[in-house]
N, C-alpha and C positions, 0 to 999 in steps of 0.2 A: 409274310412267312411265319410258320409257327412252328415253336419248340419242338421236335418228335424224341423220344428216346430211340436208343441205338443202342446194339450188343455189336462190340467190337474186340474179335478175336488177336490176343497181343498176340500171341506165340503158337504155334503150330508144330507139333515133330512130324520130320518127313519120310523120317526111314519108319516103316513099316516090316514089321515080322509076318509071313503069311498065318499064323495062329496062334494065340496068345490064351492062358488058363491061368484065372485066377483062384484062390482063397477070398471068402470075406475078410474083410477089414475093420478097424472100427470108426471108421466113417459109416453111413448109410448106403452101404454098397451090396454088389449080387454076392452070393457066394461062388456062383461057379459062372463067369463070361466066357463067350468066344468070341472076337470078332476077325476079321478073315475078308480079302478080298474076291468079294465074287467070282465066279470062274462059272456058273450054269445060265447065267441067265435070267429071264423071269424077275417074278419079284413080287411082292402083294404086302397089304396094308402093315404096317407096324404098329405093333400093342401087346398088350396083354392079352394071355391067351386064357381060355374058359377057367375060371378057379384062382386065378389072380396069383400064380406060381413062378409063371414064365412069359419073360418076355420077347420077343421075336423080331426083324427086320431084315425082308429079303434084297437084297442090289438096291443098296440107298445110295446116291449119293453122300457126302459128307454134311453138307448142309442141315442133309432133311432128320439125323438124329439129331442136332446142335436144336434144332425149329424144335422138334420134341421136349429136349430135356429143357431146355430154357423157354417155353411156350412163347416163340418169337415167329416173325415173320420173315422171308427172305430180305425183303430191304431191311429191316435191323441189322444183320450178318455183314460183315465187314473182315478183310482178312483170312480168307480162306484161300489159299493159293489153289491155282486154278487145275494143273495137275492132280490135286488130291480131290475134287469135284466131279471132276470126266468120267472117276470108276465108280463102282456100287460095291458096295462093302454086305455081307452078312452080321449082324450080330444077333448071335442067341446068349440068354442070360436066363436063371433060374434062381429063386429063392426057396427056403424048406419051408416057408409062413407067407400066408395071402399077403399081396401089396396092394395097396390102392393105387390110383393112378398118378397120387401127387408123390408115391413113394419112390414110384419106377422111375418118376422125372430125376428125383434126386440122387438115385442110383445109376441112372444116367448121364447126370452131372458129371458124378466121382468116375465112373467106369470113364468116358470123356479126358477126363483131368489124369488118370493114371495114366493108359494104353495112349495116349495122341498127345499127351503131354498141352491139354489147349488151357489155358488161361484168358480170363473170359473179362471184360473192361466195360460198363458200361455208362454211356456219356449222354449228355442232352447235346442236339444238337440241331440248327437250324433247318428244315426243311421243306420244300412246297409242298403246297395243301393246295385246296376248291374248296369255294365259299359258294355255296347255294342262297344267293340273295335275292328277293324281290324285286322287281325292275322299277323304275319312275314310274310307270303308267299304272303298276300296282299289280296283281296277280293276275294271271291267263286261265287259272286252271278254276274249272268249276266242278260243282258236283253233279255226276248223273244223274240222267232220271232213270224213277222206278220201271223194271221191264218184267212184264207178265207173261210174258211169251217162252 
């Protein structure tokens, strides 16, 4: 077994407001957020859009902005209750100054930590791996031969 780290969500708010508008803060945060339970449908990549202003995310699950802002994997995530998962959320967000990509994470962060109230834990903690070992009889694989065809 080997060490893995893990992001483990303590807290989670359940009551949801269908639209929520912010002001900046002085955290590294958007100045103007919305995010809003999906109600159309559809959906497409989340990010930053051309000019590095605005950030965008159509019908996410919950998980998949947490995976963003904390550049984690779904098996890291832990404590997402499963109700807040099942839907897909819109969030649009807007700054008046280009963001880079590690800025939007951290304004993701904070936007996270206000609107969903999530509080974020992360732990080592023991988990299976695959070891790609050599066998006794020594390795199988060789190298090709050259093909001219």
């Amino acid at each position: 077994m080997n060490t893995g780290s893990r992001l483990v969500l303590s807290a989670l708010a359940a009551a949801f407001a269908p639209t929520w508008q912010i002001a900046s803060q002085t955290r590294e945060a958007f100045d103007v957020a919305s995010v809003k339970l999906n109600t159309t449908g559809g959906g497409g990549y989340p990010g930053l859009a051309p000019g590095g202003k605005r950030f965008t995310a159509t019908n996410l699950p919950l998980t998949a902005p947490i995976m963003l802002a904390y550049d984690t994997t779904p098996r890291e995530i832990s404590g997402v209750p499963g109700e807040l998962d099942k839907q897909g959320y819109d969030i649009e967000a807007s700054c008046d100054r280009q963001m880079t990509k590690e800025q939007a994470s951290r304004m993701l962060q904070t936007l996270l930590a206000d609107r969903l109230k999530l509080t974020v834990h992360r732990e080592a903690r023991n988990q299976p791996i695959y070891a790609l070992v050599i066998g006794k009889a020594g390795p199988k694989l060789h190298e090709s031969a050259a093909d001219d065809t």
